[in-house]
N, C-alpha and C positions, 0 to 999 in steps of 0.2 A: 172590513176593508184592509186591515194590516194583516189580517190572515192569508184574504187572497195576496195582496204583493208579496208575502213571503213565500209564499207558496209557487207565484209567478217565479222569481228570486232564486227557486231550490231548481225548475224547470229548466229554468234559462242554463244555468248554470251545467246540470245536466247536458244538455241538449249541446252546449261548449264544450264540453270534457267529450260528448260521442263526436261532435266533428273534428276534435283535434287529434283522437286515438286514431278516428281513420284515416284521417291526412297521414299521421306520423305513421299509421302502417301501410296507406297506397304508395306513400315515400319509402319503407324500407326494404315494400315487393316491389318496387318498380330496378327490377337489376340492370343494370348498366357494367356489363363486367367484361374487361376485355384484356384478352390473353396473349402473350408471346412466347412463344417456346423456341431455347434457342440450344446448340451442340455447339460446345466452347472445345479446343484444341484438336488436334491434329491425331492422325493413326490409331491403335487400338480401344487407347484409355482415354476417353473423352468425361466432357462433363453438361450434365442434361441441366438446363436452366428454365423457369417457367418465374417469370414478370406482370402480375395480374393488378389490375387498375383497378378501382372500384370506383366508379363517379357517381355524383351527387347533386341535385340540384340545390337545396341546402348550405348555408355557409358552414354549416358542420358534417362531415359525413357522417352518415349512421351508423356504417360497417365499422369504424374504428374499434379496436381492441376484439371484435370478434376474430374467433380463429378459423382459421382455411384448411380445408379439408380437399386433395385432389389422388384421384385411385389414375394411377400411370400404370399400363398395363405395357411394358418391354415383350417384343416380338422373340421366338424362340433363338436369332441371330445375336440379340444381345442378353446381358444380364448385367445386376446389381449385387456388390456381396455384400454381408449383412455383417460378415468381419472386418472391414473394411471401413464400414460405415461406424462403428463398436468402437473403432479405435483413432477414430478423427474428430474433431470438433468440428459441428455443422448448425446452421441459423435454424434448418428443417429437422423436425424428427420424422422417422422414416420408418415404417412397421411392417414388416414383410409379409403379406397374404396366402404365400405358396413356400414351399419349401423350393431352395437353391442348390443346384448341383455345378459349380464353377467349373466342374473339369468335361463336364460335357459338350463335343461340337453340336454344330445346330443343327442340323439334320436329325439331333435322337434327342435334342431340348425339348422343354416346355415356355409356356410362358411364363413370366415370371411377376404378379402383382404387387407393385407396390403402392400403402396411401403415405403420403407428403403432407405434413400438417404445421402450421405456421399462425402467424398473427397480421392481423392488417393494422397496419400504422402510419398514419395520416392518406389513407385511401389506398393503398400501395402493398404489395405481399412478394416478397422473393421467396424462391423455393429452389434448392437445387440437387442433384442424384448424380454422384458419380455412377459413370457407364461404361461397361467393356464389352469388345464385339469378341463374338465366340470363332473358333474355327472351325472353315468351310472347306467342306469336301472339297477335292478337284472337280474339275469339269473341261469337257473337250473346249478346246478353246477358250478356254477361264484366262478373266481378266479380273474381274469384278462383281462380287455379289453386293445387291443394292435391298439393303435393311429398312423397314420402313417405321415408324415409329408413331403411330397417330395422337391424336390429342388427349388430355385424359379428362375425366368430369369432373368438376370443381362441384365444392361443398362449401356451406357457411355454418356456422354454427355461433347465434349470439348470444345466447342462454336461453333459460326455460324458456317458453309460450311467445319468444321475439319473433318467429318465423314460422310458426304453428297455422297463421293464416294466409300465410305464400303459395300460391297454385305450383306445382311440377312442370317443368318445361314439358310439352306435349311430347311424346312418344307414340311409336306405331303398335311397342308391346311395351310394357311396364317393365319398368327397369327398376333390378333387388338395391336395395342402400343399403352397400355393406358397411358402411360407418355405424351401423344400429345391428348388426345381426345378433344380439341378443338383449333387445330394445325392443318391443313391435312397435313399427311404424308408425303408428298414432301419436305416440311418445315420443318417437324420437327428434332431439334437437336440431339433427344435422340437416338442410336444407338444399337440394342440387342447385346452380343457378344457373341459365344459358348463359353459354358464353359467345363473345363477339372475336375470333380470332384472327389478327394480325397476321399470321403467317398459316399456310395449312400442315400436313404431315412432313414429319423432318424426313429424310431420305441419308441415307448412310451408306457410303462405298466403302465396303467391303474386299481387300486383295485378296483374291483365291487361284489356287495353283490349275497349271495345264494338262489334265490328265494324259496329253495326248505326247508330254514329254518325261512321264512315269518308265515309260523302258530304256530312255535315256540314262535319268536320274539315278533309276535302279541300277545300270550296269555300270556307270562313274561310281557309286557307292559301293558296289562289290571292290569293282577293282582300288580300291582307293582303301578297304579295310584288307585287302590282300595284300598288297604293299605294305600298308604299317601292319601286318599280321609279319610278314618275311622281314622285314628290316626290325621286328623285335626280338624276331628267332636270332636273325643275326648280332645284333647287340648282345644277347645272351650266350652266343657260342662265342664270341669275342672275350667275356668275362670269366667265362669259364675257362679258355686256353692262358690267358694273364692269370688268372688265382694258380692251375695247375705247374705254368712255369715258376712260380714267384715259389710255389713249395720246393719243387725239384733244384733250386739253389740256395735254399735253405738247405739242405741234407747235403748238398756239397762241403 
């Protein structure tokens, strides 16, 4: 009889530890994650912010001290520089996916990937990426080129085997997790989670010139280095007649 109770005892017991591991893991897949992306100041040099929530039903969140992981993919209109970023103190560390050519307009850009990776603390993750828009060709009528900036896909990463049993938000094709690309997937820590997002694609006006005032511009420009091209000629034949007379009364 003291056999079978302990034995009942070891069951029971058991049987606790599988309902509490799957509670604690239907609670750590259940994402609740919602996102605000926002472009703070004014004209070229902006700055990209993303504000991510992490809720919980729980009096303790789960995500705490896990690290966030999101791949921002910049449209060929804008870019990020990685010296820039080298030489500033920032809460995000930032890892450039593509090589950056800063002196390119957008018309001959690439895209540019970058991943954002941070910490969540007390439910809550700031991330942020200085951003400069490139320049845009003219165009007939140009007022305005309008930059579009989509959302990026968020990661979680809580350690080993914490999110190894989290289904992938559904896709129509499988989508590569380049937070692992020398990891295979099975392994890897990193976790996508859908996100709930606050705001949709940010939209950035861009000034771009009026091609159709280029023979204008052109011929104010010629004539305008003509001018200081003859008014430098003449400054110089001025200096030369003062030097020549200042000699010719010396030998007086």
């Amino acid at each position: 009889m003291r056999l079978f109770t302990s034995m009942d005892g070891v069951l029971w017991l058991a049987l606790l530890f599988v309902i509490f591991a799957q509670t604690n893991c239907n609670r750590i897949c259940d994402f609740k994650v919602r996102l605000t992306q926002t472009l703070h100041n004014e004209g070229f040099h902006r700055n990209l912010t993303y504000y991510i929530e992490y809720t919980s039903q729980g009096k303790i969140n789960p995500y705490n001290g896990c690290s966030v992981g999101l791949e921002v993919v910049l449209p060929p209109g804008v870019y990020a520089s990685p010296d820039q970023l080298a030489s500033i103190k920032s809460k995000s560390i930032a890892v450039f996916k593509t090589n950056v050519n800063t002196e390119s307009a957008a018309h001959e850009a690439d895209i540019v990937i970058v991943h954002l990776l941070g910490t969540v603390y007390e439910g809550v993750a700031e991330l942020s990426l200085p951003v400069h828009a490139r320049y845009h060709a003219a165009v007939d009528e140009g007022t305005a080129a309008t930059v579009v900036i989509l959302p990026p896909r968020a990661y979680l990463n809580c350690g080993v085997n914490s999110l190894e049993r989290c289904e992938e938000p559904p896709r129509e094709t499988p989508a590569v997790n380049h937070f692992c690309a020398h990891v295979p997937q099975q392994r890897c820590p990193w976790r996508e989670t859908p996100l709930d997002m606050s705001s949709g694609p940010l939209r950035w006006s861009v000034p771009v010139g009026d091609s159709g005032h280029l023979p204008l511009v052109a011929s104010v420009s010629a004539a305008v280095a003509a001018l200081g091209s003859f008014y430098l000629l003449y400054v110089i034949h001025c200096v030369t007649i003062r030097l020549r007379t200042a000699r010719a009364d010396k030998k007086k």
